[in-house]
LONUFI-741221 format. One record per atom (N, C-alpha, C): x, y, z. Coordinates in steps of 0.05 Angstrom, whole numbers, plus 32768, in hexadecimal, padded with zeros to 4 digits. Example, Ala and Ser with C-alpha at 12.3 -4.5 7.8 and 13.67 -1.06 7.14 Angstrom:
81087F8E809C 80F67FA6809C 81087FBE809C 81017FD3808E 81117FEB808F 81028001809D 
This chain:
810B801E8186 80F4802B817B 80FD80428169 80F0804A8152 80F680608142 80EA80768149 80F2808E8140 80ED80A48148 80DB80B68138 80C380A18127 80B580AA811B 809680938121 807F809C811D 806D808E8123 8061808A8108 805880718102 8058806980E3 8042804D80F2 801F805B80E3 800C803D80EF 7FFD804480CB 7FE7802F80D0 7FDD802780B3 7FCB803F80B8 7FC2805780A5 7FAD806780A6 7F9980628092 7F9780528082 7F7C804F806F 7F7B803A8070 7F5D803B806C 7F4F8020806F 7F4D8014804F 7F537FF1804B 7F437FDF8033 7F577FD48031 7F767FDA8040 7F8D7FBB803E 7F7F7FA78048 7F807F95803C 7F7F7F7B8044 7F8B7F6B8052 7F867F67806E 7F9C7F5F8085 7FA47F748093 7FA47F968092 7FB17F9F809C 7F937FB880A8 7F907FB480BC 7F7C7FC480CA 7F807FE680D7 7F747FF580CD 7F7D800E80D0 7F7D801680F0 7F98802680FA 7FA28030810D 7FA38049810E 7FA4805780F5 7FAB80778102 7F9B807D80FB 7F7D807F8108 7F6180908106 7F6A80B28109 7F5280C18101 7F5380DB810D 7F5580D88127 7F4280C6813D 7F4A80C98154 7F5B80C7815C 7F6A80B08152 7F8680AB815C 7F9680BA8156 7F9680C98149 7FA380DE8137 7F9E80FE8153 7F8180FD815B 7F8081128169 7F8C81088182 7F9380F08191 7F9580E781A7 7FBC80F381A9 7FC480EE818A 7FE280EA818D 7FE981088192 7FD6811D8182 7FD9813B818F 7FD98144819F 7FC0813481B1 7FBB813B81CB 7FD5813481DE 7FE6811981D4 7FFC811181DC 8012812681DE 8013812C81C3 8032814581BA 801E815B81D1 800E816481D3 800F817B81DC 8019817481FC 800F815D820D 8019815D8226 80308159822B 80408147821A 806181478214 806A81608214 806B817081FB 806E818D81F6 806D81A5820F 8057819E8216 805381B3822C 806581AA824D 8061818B824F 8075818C8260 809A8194825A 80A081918243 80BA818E823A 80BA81A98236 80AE81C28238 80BA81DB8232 80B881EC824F 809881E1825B 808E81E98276 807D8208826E 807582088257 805D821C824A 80468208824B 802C821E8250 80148213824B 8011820F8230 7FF782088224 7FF3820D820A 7FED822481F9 7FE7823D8206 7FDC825581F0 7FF1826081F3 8014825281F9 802B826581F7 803D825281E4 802F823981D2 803F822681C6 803B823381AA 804C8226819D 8045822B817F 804E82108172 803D82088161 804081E78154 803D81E98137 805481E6812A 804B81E58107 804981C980FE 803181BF80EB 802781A780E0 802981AE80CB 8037819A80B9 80428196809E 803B81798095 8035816C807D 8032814D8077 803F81518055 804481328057 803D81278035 802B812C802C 803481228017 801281208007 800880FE800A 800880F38014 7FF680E18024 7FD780E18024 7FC780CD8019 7FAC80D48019 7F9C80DC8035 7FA980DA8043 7FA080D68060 7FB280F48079 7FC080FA8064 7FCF81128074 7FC281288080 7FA481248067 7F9581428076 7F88813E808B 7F7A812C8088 7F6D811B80A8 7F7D811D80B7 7F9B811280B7 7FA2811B80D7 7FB5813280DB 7FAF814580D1 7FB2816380D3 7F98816B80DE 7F84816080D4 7F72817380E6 7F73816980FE 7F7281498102 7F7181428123 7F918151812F 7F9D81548120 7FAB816A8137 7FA481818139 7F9C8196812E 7F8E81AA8134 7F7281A98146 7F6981958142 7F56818D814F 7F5A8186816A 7F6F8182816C 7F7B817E8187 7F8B81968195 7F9B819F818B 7FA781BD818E 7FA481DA8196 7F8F81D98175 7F7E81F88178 7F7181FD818E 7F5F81F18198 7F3E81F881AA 7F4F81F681C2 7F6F81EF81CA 7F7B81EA81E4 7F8D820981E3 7F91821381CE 7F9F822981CE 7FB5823281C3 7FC0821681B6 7FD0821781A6 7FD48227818C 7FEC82318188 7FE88249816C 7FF1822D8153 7FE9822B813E 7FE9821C812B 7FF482238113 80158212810C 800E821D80ED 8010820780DB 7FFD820D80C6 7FF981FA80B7 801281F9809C 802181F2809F 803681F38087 803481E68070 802181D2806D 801481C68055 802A81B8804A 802E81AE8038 804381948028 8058819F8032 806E818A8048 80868195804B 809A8181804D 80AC817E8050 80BB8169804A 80D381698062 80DB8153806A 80F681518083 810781678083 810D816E806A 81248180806F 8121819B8077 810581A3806A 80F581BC806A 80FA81BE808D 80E481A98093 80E681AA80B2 80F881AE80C1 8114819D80BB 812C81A680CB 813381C380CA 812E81CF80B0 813881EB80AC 812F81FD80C1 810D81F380B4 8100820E80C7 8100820B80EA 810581EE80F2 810F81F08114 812781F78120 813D81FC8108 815E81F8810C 81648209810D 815A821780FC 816A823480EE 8168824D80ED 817B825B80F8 8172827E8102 8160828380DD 816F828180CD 8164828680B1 813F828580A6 8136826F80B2 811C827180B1 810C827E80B7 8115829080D2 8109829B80DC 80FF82BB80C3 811482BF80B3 810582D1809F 80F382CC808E 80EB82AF808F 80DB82A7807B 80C48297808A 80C8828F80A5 80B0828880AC 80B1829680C8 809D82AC80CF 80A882C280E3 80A782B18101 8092829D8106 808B82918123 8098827F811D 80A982808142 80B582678142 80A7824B8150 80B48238814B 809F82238149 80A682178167 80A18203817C 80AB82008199 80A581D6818A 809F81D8817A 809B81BA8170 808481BE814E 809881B28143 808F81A48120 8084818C8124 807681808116 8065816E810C 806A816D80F3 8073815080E3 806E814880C8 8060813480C1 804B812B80BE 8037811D80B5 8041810A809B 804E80F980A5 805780E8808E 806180CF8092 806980C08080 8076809A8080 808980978070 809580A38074 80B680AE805B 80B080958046 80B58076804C 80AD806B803A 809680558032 808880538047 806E803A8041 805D80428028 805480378034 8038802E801A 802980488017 801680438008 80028062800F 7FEF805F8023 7FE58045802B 7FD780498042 7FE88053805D 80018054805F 800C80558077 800C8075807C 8011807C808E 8013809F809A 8021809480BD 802880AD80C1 803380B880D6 803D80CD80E4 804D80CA80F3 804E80EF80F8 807080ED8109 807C810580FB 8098810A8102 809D81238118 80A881238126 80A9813C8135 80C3814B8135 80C6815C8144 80DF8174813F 80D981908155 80F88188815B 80FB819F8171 810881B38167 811781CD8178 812381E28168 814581D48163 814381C0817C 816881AC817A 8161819F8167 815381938159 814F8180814E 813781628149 813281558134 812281438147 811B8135815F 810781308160 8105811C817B 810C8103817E 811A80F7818E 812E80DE8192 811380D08199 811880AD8196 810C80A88198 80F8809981B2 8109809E81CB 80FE809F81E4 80EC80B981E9 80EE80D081DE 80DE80E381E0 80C180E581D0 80BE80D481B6 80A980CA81A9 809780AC81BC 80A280A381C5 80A1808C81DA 8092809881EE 809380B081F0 808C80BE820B 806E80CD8204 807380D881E7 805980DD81D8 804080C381DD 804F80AE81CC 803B809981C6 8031808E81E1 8045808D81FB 803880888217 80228093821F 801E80B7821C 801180CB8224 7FFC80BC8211 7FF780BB81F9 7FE580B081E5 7FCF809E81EF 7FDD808981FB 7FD080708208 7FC780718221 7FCF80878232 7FBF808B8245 7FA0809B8243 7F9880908255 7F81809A8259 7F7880B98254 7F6A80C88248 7F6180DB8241 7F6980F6825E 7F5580E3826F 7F5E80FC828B 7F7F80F68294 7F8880E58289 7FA580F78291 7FB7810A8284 7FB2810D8274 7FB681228266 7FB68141826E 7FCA81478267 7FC7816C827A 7FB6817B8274 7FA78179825B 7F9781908248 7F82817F8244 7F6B817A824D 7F5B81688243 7F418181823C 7F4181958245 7F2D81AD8239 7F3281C08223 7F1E81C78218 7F2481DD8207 7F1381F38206 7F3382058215 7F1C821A821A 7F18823C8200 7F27822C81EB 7F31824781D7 7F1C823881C2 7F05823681BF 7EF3822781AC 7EEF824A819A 7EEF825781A0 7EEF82778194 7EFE8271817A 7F1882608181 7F2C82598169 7F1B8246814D 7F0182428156 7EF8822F814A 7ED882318145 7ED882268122 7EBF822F8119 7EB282208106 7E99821F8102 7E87820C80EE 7E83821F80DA 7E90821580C2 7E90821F80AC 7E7D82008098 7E6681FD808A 7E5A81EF807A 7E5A81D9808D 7E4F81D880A4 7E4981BA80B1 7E6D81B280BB 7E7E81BD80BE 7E9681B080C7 7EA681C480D4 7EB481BD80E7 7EC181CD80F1 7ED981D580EE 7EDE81EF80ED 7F0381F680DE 7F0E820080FB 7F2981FD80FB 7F398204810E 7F47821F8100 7F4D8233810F 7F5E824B8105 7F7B8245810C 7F8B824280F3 7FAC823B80F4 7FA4825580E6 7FC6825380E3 7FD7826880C9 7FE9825480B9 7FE3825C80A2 7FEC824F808C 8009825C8082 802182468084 803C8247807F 8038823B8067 804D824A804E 8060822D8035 806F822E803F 80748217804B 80918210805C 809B820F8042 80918200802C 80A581F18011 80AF82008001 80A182168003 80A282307FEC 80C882438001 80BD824A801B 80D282548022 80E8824F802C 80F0822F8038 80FE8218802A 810882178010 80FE821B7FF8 8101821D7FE0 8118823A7FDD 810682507FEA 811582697FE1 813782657FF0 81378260800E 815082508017 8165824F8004 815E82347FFF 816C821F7FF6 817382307FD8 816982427FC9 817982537FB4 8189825E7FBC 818182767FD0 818F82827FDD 81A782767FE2 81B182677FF8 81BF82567FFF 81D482487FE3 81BF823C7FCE 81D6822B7FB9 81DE82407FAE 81D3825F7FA4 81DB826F7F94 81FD827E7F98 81FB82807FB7 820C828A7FCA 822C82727FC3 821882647FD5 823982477FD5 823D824E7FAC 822C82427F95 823A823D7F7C 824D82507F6D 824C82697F7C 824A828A7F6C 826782877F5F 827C82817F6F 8293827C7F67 8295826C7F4E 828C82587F45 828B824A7F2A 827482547F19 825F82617F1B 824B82607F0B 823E82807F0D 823982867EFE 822482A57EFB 821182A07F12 820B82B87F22 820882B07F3B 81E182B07F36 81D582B37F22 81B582C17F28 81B282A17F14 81BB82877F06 81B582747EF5 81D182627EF9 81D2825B7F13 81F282487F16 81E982377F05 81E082267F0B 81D382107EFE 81CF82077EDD 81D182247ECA 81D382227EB4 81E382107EA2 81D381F87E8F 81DB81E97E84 81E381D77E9A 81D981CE7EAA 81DB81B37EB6 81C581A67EB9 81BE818A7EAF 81A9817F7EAE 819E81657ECD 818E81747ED6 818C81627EF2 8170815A7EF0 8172813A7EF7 815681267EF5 814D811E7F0C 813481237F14 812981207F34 811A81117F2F 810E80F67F42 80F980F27F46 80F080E87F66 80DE80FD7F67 80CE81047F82 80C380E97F8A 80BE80DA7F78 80A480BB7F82 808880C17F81 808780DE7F78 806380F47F7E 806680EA7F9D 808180F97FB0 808080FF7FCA 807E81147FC7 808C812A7FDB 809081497FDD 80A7814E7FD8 80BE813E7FCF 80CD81507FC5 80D081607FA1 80BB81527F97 80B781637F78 80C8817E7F7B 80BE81927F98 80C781AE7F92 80E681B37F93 80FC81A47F99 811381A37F90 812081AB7F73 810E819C7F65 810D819F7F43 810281B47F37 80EE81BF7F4A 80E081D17F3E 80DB81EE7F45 80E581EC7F5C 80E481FC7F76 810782117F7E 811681FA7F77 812D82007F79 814781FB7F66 814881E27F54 815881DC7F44 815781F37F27 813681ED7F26 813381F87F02 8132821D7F0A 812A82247F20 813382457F20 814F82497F21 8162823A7F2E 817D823F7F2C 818E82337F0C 817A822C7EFD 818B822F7EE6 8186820F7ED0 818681FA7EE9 817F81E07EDD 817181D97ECD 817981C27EB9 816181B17EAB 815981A67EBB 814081A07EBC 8133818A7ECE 812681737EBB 8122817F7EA2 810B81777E8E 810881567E95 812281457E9C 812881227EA7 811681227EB4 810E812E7EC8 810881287EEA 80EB81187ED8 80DE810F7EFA 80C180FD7EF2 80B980F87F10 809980F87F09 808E80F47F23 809681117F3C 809381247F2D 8098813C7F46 807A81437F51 806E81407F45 8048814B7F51 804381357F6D 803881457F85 803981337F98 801C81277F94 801F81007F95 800180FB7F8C 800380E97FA8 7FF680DB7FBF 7FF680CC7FCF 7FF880B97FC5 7FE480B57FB0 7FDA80917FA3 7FFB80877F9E 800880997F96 8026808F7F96 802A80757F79 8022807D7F62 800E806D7F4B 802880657F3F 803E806C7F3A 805680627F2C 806880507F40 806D805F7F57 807E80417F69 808280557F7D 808780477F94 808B804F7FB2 809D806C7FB3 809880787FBB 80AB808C7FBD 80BD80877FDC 80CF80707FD2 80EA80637FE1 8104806C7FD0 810E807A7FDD 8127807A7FD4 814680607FCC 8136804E7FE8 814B80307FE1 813480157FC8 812680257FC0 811A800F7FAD 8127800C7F97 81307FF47F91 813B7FEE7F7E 81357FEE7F68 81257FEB7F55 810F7FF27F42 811280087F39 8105801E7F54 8108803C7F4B 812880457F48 814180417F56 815780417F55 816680377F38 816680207F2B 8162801C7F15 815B80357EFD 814180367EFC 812C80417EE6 813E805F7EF0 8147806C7F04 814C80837F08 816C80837EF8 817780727EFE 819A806F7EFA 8198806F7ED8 8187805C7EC0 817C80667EAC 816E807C7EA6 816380857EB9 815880AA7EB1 817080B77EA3 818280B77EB5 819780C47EB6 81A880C37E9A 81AD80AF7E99 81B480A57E83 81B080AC7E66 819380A17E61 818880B07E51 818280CE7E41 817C80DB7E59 817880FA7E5E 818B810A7E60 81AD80F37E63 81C1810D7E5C 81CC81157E7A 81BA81167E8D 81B981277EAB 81DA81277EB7 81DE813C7EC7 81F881407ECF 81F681307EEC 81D9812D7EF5 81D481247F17 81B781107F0A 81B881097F1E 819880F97F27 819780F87F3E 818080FC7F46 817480FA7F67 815780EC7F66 815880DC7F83 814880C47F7D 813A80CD7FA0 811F80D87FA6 811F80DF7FC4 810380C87FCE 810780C67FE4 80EE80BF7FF0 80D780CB7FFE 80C380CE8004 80AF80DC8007 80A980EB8017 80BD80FA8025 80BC810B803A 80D881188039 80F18107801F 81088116801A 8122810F8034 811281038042 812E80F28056 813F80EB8054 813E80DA8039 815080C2802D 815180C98013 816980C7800A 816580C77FE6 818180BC7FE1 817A80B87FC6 819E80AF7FB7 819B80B87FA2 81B380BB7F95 81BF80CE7F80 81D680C07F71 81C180C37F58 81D980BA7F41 81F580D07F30 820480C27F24 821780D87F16 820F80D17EF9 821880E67EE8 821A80EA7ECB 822080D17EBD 822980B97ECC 822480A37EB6 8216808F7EC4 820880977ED6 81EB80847EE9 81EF80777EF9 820D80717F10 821B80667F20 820B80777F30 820A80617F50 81F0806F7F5E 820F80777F6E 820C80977F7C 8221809A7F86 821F80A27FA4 8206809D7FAB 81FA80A77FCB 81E7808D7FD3 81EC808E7FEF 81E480717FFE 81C5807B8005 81B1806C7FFC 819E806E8008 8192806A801D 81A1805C802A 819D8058804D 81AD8070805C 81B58084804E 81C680988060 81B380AA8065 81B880B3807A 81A380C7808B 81AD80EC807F 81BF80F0806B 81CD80FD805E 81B08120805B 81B5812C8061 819A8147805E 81A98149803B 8191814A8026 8191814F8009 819981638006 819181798016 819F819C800F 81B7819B8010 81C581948024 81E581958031 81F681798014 81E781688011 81F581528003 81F981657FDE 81DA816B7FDA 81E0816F7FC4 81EF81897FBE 81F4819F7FD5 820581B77FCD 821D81AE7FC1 8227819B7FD2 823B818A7FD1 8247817C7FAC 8234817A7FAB 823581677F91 8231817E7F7A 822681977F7D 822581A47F68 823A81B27F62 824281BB7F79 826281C47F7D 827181B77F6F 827181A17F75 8282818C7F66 827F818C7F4C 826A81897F38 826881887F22 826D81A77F16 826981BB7F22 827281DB7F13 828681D27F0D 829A81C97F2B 82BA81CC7F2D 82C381BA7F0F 82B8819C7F10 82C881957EF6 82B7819A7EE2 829C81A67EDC 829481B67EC0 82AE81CD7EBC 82B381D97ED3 82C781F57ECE 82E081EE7EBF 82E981D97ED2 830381C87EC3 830C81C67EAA 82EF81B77EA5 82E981AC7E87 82F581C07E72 82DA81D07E7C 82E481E87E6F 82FC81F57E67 830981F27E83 832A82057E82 833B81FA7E65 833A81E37E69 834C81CE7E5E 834681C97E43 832681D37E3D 831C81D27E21 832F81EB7E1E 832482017E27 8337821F7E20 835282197E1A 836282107E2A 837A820C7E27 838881FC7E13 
């Protein structure tokens, strides 16, 4: 079994009948929270749970059925809004987040289908060790299927948290940019490692790097982090997160898009290409003459791979250089 839950959430496929309702959606919360609470041995108004999604047409619906499930039990909520795998690992992993996102989290939620269709959705989880294996999601989806009264929290007694605003009811989270301070990171971080080859406030100067996101969530790489540190991006395509997903899957192993990307590159001159999937899990990466040079089936984190690779290109831009001088 995988360690991610991935069912059809919109309805009008043909043949394929929708599974991940809001209810079902609130049932699987109601699930994480009795998992959760047994696996730490806190009640719920001492948990803290951050919800993050794609852009998925269907992502906001089941954000609310988790709050909907959460809030009114006591749970503190934060809503981190478009966030992406790696974001998530950061902010569960890393003493570092903690300056940029002050509450710590006792379990993440990512609301996403790294690569299906657009009707598909799902939901990823995350501890402070790391994700959840996939006997411990097994254990979620059990709690899920049981019956309502077995469940440890079946009341809500914090409805105070909760209010009718225009005929609908809002839940009180706090609102995180996971992506934005993720973003600040990850400069931080490349500015530091490049400083040795490159002017430390624009490393990136005069290197031309081509992204395309799939209109998943990783656009803010390009825009967020590449082009403030110095980069062309002007190649990249498809960085706006759209669900409808209107140019092609945002899969990293699609061949098609792999192709058309390895010609980006080409074309545009670029010193890199990066090719991600829609939650940023998976990606591959071309070089300066469109040879794909990263496995798309590798479970590889994009931050840690591409430091790697930029490094590499200062070192032989520097070279270049020397030897022109000389």
């Amino acid at each position: 079994m995988k360690n991610i839950i991935e069912e059809v959430a919109l309805t009008g496929m043909e043949g394929q009948e929708r599974t991940l309702s809001p209810e079902r959606g609130l049932e699987i919360a109601l699930a994480a929270l009795t998992w959760l609470a047994e696996h730490t041995g806190l009640p719920p108004e001492k948990l803290v749970i951050g919800v993050g999604q794609d852009p998925r047409l269907s992502g906001r619906m089941l954000k609310i059925s988790f709050f909907e499930g959460l809030v009114p039990r006591g749970v503190t909520c934060l809503d981190l809004g478009l966030a992406s795998h790696p974001a998530m690992l950061w902010m569960m992993e890393n003493p570092e987040a903690r300056d940029l996102i002050p509450q710590t989290c006792h379990l993440g939620v990512l609301i996403t289908s790294p690569e299906g269709d657009s009707h598909m959705n799902g939901f990823r989880f995350y501890l402070p060790e790391g994700p959840l294996e996939s006997r411990d999601v097994f254990a979620i989806l059990g709690h899920a299927m049981a019956e309502r009264g077995c469940l440890l929290y079946p009341d809500t007694p914090y409805q105070e948290r909760c209010e009718i605003r225009l005929g609908k009811k809002v839940y009180y989270t706090t609102e995180r940019d996971l992506t934005q301070a993720y973003s600040d990171y990850l400069i931080q971080r490349y500015r530091k490692a490049l400083s040795p080859f490159a002017t430390e406030e624009k490393p990136l100067a005069g290197l031309k790097i081509s992204l395309d996101a799939g209109n998943g969530t990783g656009g803010f790489l390009a825009r967020k982090v590449l082009a403030p540190l110095g980069a062309d991006i002007s190649g990249s395509q498809h960085l706006d997160p759209d669900g409808n997903f209107f140019n092609h899957l945002p899969d990293a192993r699609d061949k098609g898009a792999r192709q058309t990307m390895s010609m980006k590159v080409l074309t545009t001159g670029s010193h890199l290409g990066l090719l991600l999937n829609c939650d940023v899990s998976r990606f591959t990466a071309f070089d300066g003459k469109g040879f794909e040079i990263h496995d798309p089936e590798s479970e590889d984190l994009v931050d840690d791979w591409l430091e790697e690779a930029l490094l590499r290109i200062l070192r032989e831009k520097n070279q270049s250089l020397y030897w022109m001088d000389s």
